[in-house]
C-alpha positions in Angstrom: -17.7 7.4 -11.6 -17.6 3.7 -12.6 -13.7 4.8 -14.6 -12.6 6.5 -11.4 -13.5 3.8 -9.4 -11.1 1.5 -11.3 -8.1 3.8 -11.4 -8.9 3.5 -7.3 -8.5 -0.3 -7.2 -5.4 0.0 -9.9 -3.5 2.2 -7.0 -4.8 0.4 -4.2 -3.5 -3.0 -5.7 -0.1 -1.2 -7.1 0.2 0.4 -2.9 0.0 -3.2 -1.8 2.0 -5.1 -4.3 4.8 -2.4 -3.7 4.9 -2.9 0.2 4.9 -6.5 -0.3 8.0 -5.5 -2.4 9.6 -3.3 -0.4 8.8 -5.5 2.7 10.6 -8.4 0.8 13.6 -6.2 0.3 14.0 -4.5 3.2 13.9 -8.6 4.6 16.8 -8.6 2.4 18.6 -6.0 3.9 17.9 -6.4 7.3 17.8 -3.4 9.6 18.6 0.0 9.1 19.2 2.7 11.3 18.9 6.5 9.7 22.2 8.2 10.4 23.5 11.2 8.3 27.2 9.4 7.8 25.8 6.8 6.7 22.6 7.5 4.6 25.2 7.1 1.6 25.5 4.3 1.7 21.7 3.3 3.3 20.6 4.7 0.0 23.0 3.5 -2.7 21.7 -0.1 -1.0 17.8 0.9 -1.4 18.9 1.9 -5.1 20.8 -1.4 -5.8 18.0 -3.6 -4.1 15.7 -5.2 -7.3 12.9 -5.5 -5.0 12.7 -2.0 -3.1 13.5 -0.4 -6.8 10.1 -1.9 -8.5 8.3 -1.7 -5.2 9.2 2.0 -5.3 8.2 1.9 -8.8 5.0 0.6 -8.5 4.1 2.6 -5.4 4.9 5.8 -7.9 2.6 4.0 -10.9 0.1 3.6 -8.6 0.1 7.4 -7.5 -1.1 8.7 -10.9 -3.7 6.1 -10.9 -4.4 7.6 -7.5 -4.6 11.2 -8.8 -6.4 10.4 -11.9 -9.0 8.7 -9.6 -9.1 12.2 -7.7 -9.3 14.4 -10.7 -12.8 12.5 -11.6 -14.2 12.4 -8.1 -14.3 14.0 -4.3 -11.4 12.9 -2.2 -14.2 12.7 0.8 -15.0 9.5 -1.3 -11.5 8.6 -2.3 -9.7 8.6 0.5 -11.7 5.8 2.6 -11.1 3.6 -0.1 -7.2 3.4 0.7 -8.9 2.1 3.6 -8.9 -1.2 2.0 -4.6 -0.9 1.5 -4.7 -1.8 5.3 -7.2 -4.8 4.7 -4.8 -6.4 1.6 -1.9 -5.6 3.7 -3.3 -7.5 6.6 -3.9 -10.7 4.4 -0.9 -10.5 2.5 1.5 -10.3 5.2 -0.2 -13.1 7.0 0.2 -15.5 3.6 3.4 -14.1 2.1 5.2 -13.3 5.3 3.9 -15.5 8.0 3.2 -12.1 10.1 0.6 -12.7 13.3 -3.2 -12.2 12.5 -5.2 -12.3 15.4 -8.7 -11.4 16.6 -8.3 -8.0 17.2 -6.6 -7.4 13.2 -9.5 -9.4 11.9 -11.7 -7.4 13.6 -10.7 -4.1 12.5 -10.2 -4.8 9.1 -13.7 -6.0 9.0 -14.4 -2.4 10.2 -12.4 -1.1 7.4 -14.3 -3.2 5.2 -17.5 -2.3 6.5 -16.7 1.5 6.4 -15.4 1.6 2.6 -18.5 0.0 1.6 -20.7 2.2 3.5 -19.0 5.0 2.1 -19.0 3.8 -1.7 -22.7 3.2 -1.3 -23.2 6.3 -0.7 -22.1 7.7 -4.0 
């Protein structure tokens, strides 16, 4: 239980390191609108972007953390603990990207919070 549990906080932290990523090069490419002429060239720019391409990279790391984590234990205790992506999110976009954290964020990711440690306590 103990091994699982630490392949779960390896993909959660690779999740949230790759959005950060992908958040910083998507900032870089300013935005995109999906269109079938142009998805060419949308994703020869994702491709050629350092920070979406090991964003992307970790995100897929992180997903065989994720299902080694589920081949050890139930995914009704797995899943809530992606729960606590939104929480990281939350804070790093606030210190990395200046985004708005108000009241209301605070709140629920203190419900998040809450919830995943519920949860994990009752293993």
């Amino acid at each position: 239980m103990r091994g699982a549990l630490v392949y779960l906080l390896v993909s959660i932290i690779c999740a949230v390191v790759g959005q950060v990523l992908l958040k910083q090069g998507m900032r870089e490419i300013g935005p995109v609108t999906l269109s079938l002429p142009g998805l060419p060239a949308l994703i020869l720019r994702l491709a050629t972007t350092p920070w979406v391409v090991i964003g992307m990279s970790l995100y897929l790391g992180g997903s065989l953390f994720w299902l080694t984590a589920l081949s050890r234990i139930d995914l009704s205790l797995a899943y809530p603990f992606a729960g606590l992506n939104y929480v990281l999110i939350l804070i790093a976009s606030y210190l990395l990207f200046g985004e708005a954290l108000n009241p209301m964020r605070v709140a629920g990711a203190l419900l998040i919070a809450l919830g995943v440690s519920l949860i994990a306590r009752s293993a």
